[in-house]
C-alpha positions as CSV (number, residue, x, y, z in Angstrom):
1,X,42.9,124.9,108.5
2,X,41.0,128.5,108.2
3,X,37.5,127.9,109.5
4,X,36.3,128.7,105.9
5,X,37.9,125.9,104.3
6,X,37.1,123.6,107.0
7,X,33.4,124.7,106.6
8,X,33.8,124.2,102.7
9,X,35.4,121.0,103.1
10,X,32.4,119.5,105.3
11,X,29.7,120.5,103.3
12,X,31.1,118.7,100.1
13,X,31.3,115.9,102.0
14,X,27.8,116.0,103.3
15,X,26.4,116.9,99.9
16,X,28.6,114.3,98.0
17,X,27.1,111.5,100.3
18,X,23.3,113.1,99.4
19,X,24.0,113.1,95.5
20,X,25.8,109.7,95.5
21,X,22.3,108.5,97.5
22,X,20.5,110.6,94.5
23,X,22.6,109.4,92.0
24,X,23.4,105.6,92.4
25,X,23.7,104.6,89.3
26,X,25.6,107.4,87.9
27,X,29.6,107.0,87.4
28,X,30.9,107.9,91.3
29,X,33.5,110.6,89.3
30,X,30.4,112.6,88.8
31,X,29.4,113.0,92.5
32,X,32.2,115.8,93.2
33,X,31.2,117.9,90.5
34,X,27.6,118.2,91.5
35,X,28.7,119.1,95.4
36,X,30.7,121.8,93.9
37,X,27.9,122.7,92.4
38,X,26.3,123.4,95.6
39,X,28.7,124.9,97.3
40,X,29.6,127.6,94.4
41,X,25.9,128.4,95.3
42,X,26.3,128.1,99.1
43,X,23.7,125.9,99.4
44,X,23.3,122.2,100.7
45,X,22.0,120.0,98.2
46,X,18.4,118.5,99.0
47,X,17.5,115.0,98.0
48,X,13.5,116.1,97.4
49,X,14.3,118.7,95.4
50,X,17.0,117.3,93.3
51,X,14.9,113.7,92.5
52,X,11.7,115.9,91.0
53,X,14.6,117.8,89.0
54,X,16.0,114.4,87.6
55,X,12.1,114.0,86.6
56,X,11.9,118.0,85.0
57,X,14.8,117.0,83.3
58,X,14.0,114.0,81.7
59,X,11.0,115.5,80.6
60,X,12.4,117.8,78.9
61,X,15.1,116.9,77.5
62,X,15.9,113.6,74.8
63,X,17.1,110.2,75.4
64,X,20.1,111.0,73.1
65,X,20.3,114.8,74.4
66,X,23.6,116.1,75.4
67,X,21.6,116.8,79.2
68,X,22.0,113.4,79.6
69,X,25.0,111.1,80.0
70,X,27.7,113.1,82.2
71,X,26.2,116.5,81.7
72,X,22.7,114.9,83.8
73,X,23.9,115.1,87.0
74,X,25.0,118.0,87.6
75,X,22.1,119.5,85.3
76,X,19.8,117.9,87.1
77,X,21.4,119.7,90.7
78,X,21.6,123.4,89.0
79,X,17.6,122.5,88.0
80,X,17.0,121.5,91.6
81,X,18.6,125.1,92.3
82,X,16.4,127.5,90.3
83,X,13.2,128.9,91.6
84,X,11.5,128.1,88.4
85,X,13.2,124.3,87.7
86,X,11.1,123.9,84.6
87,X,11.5,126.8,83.2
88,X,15.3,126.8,83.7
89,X,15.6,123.8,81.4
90,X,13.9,124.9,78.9
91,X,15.4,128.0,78.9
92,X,18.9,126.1,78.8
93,X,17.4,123.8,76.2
94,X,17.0,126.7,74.3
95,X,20.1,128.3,74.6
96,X,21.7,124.7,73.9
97,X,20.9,125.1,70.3
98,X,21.9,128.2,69.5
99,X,25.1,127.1,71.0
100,X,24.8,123.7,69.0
101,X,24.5,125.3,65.6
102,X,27.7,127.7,66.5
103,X,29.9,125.1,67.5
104,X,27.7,121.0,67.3
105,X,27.0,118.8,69.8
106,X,28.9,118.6,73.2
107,X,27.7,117.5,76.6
108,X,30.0,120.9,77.8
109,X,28.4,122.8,76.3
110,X,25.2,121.4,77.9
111,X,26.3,123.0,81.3
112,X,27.3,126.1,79.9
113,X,23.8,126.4,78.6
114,X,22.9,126.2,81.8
115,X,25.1,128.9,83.3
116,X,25.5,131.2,80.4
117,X,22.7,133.6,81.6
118,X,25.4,134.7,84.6
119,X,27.5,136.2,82.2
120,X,27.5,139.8,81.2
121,X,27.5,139.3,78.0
122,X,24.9,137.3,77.5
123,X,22.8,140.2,77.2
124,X,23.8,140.0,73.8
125,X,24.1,136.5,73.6
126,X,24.2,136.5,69.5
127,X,27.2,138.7,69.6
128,X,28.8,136.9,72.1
129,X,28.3,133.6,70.4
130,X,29.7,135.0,67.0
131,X,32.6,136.2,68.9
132,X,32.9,132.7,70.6
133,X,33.2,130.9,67.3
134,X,35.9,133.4,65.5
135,X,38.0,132.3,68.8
136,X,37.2,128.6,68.6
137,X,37.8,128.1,64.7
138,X,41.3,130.4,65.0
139,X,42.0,127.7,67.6
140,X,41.1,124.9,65.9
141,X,42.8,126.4,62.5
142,X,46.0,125.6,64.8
143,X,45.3,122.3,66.5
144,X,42.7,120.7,64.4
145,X,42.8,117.2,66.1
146,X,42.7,118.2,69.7
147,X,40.3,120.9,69.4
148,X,36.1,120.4,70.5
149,X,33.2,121.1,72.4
150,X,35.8,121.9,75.8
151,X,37.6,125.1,73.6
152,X,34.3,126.1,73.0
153,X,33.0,126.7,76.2
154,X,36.5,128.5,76.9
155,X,36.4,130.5,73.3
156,X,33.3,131.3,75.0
157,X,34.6,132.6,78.0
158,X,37.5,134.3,76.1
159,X,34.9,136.3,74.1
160,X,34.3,138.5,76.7
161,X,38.1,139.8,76.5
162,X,38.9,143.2,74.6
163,X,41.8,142.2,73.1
164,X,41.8,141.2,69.6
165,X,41.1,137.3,68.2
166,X,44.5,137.1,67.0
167,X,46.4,138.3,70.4
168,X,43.5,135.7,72.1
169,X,45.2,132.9,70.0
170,X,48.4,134.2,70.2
171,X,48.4,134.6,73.7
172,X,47.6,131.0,74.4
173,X,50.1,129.8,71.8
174,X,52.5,131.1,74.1
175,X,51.5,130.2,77.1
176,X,50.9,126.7,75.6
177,X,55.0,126.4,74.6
178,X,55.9,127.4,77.8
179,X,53.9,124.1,79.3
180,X,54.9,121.8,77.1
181,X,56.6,119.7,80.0
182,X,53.1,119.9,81.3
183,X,50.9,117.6,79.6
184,X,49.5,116.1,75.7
185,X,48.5,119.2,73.2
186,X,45.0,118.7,74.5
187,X,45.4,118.6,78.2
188,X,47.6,121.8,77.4
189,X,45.7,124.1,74.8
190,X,43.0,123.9,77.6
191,X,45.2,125.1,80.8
192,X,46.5,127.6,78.0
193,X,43.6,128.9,76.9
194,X,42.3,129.0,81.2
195,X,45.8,130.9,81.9
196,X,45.2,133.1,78.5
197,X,41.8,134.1,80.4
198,X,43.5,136.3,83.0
199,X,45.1,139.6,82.0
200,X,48.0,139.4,83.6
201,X,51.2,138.9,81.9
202,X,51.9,135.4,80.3
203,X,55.3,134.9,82.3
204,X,54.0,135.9,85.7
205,X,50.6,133.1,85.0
206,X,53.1,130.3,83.6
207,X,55.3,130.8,87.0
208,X,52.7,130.8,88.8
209,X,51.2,127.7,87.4
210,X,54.7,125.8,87.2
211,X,55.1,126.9,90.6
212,X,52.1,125.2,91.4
213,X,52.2,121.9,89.9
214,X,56.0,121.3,90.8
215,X,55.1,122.3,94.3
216,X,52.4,119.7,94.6
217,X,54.8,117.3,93.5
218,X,57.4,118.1,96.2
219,X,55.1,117.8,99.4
220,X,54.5,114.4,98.1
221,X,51.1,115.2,96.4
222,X,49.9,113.3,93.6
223,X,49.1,115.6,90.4
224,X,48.4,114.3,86.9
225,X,49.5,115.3,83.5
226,X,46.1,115.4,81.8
227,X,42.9,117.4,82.0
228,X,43.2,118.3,85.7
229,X,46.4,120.7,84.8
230,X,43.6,123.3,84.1
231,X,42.2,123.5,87.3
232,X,45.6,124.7,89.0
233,X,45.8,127.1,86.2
234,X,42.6,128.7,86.8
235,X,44.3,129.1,90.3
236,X,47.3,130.2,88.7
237,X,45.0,133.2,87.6
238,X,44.1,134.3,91.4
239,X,46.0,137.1,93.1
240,X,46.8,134.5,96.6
241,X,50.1,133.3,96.6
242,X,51.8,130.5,95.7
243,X,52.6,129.2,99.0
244,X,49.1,129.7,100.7
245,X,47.5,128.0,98.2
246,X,50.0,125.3,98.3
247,X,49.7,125.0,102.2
248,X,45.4,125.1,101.6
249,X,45.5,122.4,99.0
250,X,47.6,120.2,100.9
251,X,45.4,120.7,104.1
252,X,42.1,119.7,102.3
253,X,43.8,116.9,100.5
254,X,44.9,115.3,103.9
255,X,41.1,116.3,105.2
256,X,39.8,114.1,102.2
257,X,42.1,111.4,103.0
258,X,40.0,109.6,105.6
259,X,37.0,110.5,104.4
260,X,34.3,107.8,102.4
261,X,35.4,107.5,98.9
262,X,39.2,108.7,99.4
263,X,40.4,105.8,101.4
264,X,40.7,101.9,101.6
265,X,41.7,99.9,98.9
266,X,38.0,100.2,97.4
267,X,38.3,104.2,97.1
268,X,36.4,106.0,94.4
269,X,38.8,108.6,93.9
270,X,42.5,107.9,94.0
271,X,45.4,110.1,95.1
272,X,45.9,112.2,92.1
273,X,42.1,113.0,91.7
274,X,42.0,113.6,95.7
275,X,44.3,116.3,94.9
276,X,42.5,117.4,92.1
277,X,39.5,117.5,94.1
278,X,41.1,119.7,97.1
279,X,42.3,121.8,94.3
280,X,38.8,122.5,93.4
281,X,37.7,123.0,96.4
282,X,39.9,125.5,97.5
283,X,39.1,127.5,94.6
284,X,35.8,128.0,96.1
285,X,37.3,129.7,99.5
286,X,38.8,132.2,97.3
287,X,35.6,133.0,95.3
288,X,32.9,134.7,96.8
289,X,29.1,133.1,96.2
290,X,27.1,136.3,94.8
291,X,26.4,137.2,90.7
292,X,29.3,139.7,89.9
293,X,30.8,138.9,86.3
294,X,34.3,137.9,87.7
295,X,32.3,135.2,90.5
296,X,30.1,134.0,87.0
297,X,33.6,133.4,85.1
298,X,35.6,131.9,87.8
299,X,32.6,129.0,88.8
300,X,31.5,128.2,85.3
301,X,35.6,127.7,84.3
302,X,35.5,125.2,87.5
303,X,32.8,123.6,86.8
304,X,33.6,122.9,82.8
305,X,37.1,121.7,84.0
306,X,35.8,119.3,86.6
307,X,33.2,118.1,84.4
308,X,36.0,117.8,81.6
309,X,38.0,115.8,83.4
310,X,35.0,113.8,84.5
311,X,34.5,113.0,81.0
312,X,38.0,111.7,80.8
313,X,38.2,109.9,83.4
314,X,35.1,107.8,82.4
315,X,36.2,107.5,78.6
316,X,39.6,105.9,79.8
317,X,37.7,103.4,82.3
318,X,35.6,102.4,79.8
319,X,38.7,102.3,77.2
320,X,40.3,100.1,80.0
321,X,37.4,98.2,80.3
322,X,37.0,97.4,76.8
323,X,40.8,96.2,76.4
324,X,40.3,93.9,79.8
325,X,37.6,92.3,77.7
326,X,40.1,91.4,74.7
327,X,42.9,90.1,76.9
């Protein structure tokens, strides 16, 4: 393993165990998410600093706010990050409903709030929002059912693309027929519209992704059909190839393997997400810490994906939960 990785690897590990001390009661799915966090910023996550943010936070923000529930952790953690904690929240708080009256309530688009001001174009962060929504209701116009608060962040994103709305939408139309072996329409639109962010052409990112996933699959790694699809396309996107990132996934996933949380029978994370999680991690080797537009894009489309399928994952174990309760 390239000393990078390795280096990557043990500093999740060391910030995962601080945020799950930080973070007890919190749903253990969320603990990844907020290490990521850290290490996007290539910094190690301090327990002082993060409990007085859980305290800004709450201050500042509603008992029924979308900063709370799944969005609080790793709020709380970029909060704990800014030299100016309260005023970041408010700040984001601020943004939150500008974003809110665009496109309603979503706890993704709490984070984004949050990591918006990165961006480029949110020096004209009207514009970009009007742009946003012309992408996000010519989506929804095609998938009403499946389409929410998660294509808004990435209509977001998307916004900041020359081309026209219509070849946007087109585009990830496309890209979203080629996968359909890949996933529901949900778990799909969003890899689509995450491949569709990339200008490179649609067959070379659908290869590249199928390439991916399939290759997973026959080193006898565990990869899902749902929400975490997205994550290997935004790796899809990158200009390594195939087989490297193949080899670095699988070399962080067997890493994670004996480490607290990833093994024993009373593991927090299971095989598939231990892949996703290696997966997420390795797109952090490959993108350099620092402010530059491309850097901005490719963290915030991590982070929404991991805290989408963080969301996921806790509505199904509460769905199973609920069932277990009526048997």
């Amino acid at each position: 393993m390239r000393e990078s990785l390795k280096r990557i690897c043990d500093d999740y590990n060391t910030n995962r165990e601080v945020i799950g001390n930080c973070f007890k009661w919190e749903y253990s799915v969320v603990h990844p998410l907020c290490a990521y966090i850290y290490g996007s910023n290539g910094k190690m996550a301090d327990a002082d600093a993060i409990m007085k943010s859980k305290e800004i936070v709450k201050n500042n923000s509603g008992a029924f706010s979308s900063f709370r529930g799944s969005a609080f952790a790793p709020t709380t953690c970029l909060v704990s990050l800014s030299a100016d904690p309260e005023g970041e929240i408010k700040n984001a708080v601020e943004t939150n409903e500008l974003l809110k009256k665009a496109f309603g309530w979503s706890e993704y688009l709490s984070l984004m709030s949050m990591m918006i001001k990165k961006l480029e174009g949110s020096n004209d962060l009207d514009k970009l929002v009007a742009r946003g929504k012309e992408i996000f209701d010519a989506i929804k116009a095609k998938h009403k059912l499946v389409t929410g608060g998660a294509d808004a962040v990435m209509s977001l994103l998307l916004a900041m693309k020359s081309q026209s709305v219509e070849d946007i939408v087109n585009e990830s139309e496309e890209i979203m027929a080629e996968l359909k072996d890949y996933g529901t329409t949900g778990s799909r639109q969003t890899a689509a519209l995450v491949l569709t962010l990339s200008d490179k052409p649609a067959a070379e990112k659908c290869s590249r992704f199928k390439a991916l996933f399939e290759g997973l699959r026959e080193r006898g790694k565990k990869y899902r059909r749902d929400e975490s699809i997205a994550l290997l396309a935004s790796l899809a996107v990158s200009d390594i190839e195939v087989d490297t990132l193949l080899d670095d996934i699988c070399e962080v996933d067997d890493e994670l393997a004996d480490k607290k949380g990833y093994k024993g029978i009373t593991a927090s994370y299971d095989r598939p997400m231990r892949s996703m999680h290696a997966a997420m991690l390795v797109s952090l080797d490959y993108t350099p810490v620092g402010s530059d537009d491309e850097a901005a894009v490719s963290n915030i489309t991590a982070l929404f994906l991991v805290h989408q399928i963080i969301v996921f994952s806790i509505e199904m174990s509460v769905a199973m939960a609920n069932m277990t309760l009526f048997i």
